[in-house]
N, C-alpha and C positions, 0 to 999 in steps of 0.2 A: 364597400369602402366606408362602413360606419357603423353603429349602432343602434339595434332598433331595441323596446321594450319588448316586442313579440315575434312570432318567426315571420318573415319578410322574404322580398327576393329584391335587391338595386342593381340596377343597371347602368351602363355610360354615364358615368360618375364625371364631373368635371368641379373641380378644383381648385380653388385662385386665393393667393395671398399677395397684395402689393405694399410696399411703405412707401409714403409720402408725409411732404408735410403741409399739410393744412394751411389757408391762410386763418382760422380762426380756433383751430382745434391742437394745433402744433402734429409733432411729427407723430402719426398714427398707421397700423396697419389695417389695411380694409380685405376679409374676408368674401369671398365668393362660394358656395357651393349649390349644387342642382342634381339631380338623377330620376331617373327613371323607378319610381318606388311599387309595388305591387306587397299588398296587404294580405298575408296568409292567415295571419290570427284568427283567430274565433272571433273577437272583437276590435275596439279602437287599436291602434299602434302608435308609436313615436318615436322619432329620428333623435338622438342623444349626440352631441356636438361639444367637445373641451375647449373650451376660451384663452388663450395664455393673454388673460387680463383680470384684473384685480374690479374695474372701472367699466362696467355696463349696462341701459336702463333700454328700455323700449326707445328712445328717439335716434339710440345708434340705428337701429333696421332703415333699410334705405330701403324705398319703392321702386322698386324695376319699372310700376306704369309701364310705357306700348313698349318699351324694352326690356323685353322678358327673354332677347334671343342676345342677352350682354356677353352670357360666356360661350356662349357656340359663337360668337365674334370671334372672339378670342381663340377660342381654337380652330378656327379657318383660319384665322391670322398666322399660327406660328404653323398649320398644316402647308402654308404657302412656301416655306423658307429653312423648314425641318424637317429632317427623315427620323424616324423611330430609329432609338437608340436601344441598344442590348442591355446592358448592366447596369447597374448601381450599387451605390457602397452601402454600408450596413453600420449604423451607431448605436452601436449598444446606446381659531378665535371665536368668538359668540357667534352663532348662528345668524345671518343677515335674515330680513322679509327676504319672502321668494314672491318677485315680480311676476304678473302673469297679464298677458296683451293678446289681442291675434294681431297678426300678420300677415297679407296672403290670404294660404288657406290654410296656415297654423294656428293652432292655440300655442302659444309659448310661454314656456315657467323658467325664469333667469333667477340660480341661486351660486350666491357664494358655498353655501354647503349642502352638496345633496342630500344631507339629510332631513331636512325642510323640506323638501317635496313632495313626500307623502300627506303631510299634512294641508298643501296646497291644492292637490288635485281634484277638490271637490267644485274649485272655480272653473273647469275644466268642464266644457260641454258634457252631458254623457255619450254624444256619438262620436268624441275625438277623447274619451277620458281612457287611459291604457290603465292595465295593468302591470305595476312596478316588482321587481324581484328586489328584496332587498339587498339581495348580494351583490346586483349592477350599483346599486349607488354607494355599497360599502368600497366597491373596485375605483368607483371616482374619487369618492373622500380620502380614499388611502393612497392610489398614486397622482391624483392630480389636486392635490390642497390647497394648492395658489392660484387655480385658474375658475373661472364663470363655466357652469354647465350649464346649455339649451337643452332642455325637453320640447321638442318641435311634435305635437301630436297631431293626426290626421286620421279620416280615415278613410275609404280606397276612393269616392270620391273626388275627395280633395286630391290625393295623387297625383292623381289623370290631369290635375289642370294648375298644376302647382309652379309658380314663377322661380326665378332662382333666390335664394336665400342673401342678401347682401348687408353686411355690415360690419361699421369700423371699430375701433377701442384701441386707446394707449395699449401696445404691449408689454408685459415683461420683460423681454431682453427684446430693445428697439434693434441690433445687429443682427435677430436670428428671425428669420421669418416661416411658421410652420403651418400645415393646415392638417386637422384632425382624420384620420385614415385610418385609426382602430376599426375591425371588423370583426365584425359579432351578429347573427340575424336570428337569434333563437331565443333573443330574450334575458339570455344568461352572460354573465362576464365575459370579457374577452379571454381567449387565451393566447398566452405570449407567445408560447410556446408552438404554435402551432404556423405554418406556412398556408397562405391564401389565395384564392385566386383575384386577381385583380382585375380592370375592366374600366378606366378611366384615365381622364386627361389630369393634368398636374401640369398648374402654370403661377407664374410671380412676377413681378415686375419691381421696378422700384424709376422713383424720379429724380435720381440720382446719376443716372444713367448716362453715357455721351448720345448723342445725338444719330446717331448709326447702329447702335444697338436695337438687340431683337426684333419683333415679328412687327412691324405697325398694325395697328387696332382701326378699325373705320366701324364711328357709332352711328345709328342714323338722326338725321340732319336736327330731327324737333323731340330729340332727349333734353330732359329735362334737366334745368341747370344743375340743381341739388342731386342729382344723378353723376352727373358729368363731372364736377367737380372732386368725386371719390378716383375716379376710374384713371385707368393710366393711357396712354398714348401708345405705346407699344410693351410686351410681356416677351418670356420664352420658358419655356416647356416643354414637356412629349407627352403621348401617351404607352400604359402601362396597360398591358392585356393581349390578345394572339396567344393566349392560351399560358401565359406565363404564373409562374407563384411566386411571391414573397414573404420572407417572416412577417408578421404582423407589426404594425407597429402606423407611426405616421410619416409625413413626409418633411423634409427640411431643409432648410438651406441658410449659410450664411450671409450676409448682405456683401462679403469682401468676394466670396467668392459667385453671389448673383451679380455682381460688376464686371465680373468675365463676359457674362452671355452665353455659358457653356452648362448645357443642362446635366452633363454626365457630372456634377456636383451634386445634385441634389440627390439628400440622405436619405436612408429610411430610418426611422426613428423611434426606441423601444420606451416607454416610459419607465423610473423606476420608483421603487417603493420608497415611503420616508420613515 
């Protein structure tokens, strides 16, 4: 459930798109993902992540610290109160600096255009520096133009001992909340066209919500406030995999219809060309 620069294998993928609003940031979506990574390449690899945000620098990344088990909360929470459901529906400027921090046990390059990134990867340790196909970043440039690409580099290492990924940014469309699920482990573009196997959790929340919706979340006790204050109080979602395939694409859902509570909403989602 994502993209690497080199052949890879991921595993128990989990998930998470919440929107809230900030008491200092206004209304923002905050970003979860995690998995199980194993490094095939010959050398470095990195995890490639589409932003649907215009607005992102290194101090969005939020630190897991001793809570590094935030999304497997999460999906104990909605494993409590949800059975695995069957089906799901089917949806069809100048060059910015490309930002580059570690994280974790990322090196990360934040560009508004992936075409900048090659030129960047020389800040890039050489034991987490990949090899880029230029056809992956022509695939971003052309169907995702409005959104912030992570190059998340690692290498097998870091895998093994990697926290979950968290952070927020103004969205683009503040009603639609999605989280990036293109599958590609070879290096090369995705293809649309193709059916996947899948193998993760997919969950969202919002704090908008009545007071009786979804799964309740329990963080432990001495998380840290800057932490807590992203995170939501209760989520709903399923998990996707028992051997199942989907088109490619990512996952979605509207904010009218995450006010249900009712996870047979949420879309798969094809990106298209501009």
């Amino acid at each position: 459930m994502c993209i690497s620069t080199g052949e890879a294998a991921f595993s128990g993928t989990i998930a998470y798109c919440g929107r809230q609003h900030h008491r200092v940031h206004g209304l923002v979506h905050v970003l979860g993902y995690q998995n199980t990574a194993v490094n095939l390449a010959d050398g470095p690899n990195a995890m490639l992540l589409h932003l649907p945000t215009r607005q992102l620098t290194p101090r969005q990344f939020l630190s897991a610290g001793r809570a590094g088990d935030v999304l497997h909360r999460m999906v104990a929470a909605v494993e409590r109160v949800a059975a695995t459901a069957e089906g799901i529906a089917w949806m069809g400027a100048e060059p910015q600096p490309v930002q580059v921090f570690d994280h974790d046990v990322y090196t990360v390059l934040l560009a508004d255009d992936p075409a900048a990134v090659p030129a960047a990867l020389w800040q890039v340790p050489p034991h987490r520096r990949p090899d880029l196909d230029p056809d992956l970043l022509h695939f971003y440039a052309e169907h995702f133009p409005d959104h912030t690409i992570a190059v998340c580099c690692f290498d097998n290492a870091d895998a093994q001992r990697a926290k979950p990924l968290l952070l927020w940014y103004p969205p683009l469309d503040p009603e639609r909340l999605t989280v990036p699920a293109l599958d590609s482990h070879t290096g090369r573009a995705p293809d649309l066209d193709a059916t996947v196997p899948v193998d993760h959790w997919v969950l969202f929340s919002t704090d908008q919500a009545p007071a009786d919706w979804g799964a309740p979340v329990v963080y432990p006790e001495n998380m840290r406030h800057r932490l807590s204050a992203f995170l939501p109080t209760a989520v709903v979602g399923r998990h996707y995999g028992r051997g199942q395939n989907l088109p490619n694409g990512d996952f979605t859902i509207s904010h009218r219809d995450l006010l249900t509570g009712d996870p047979d909403r949420i879309e798969r989602l094809q990106p298209t060309r501009r």
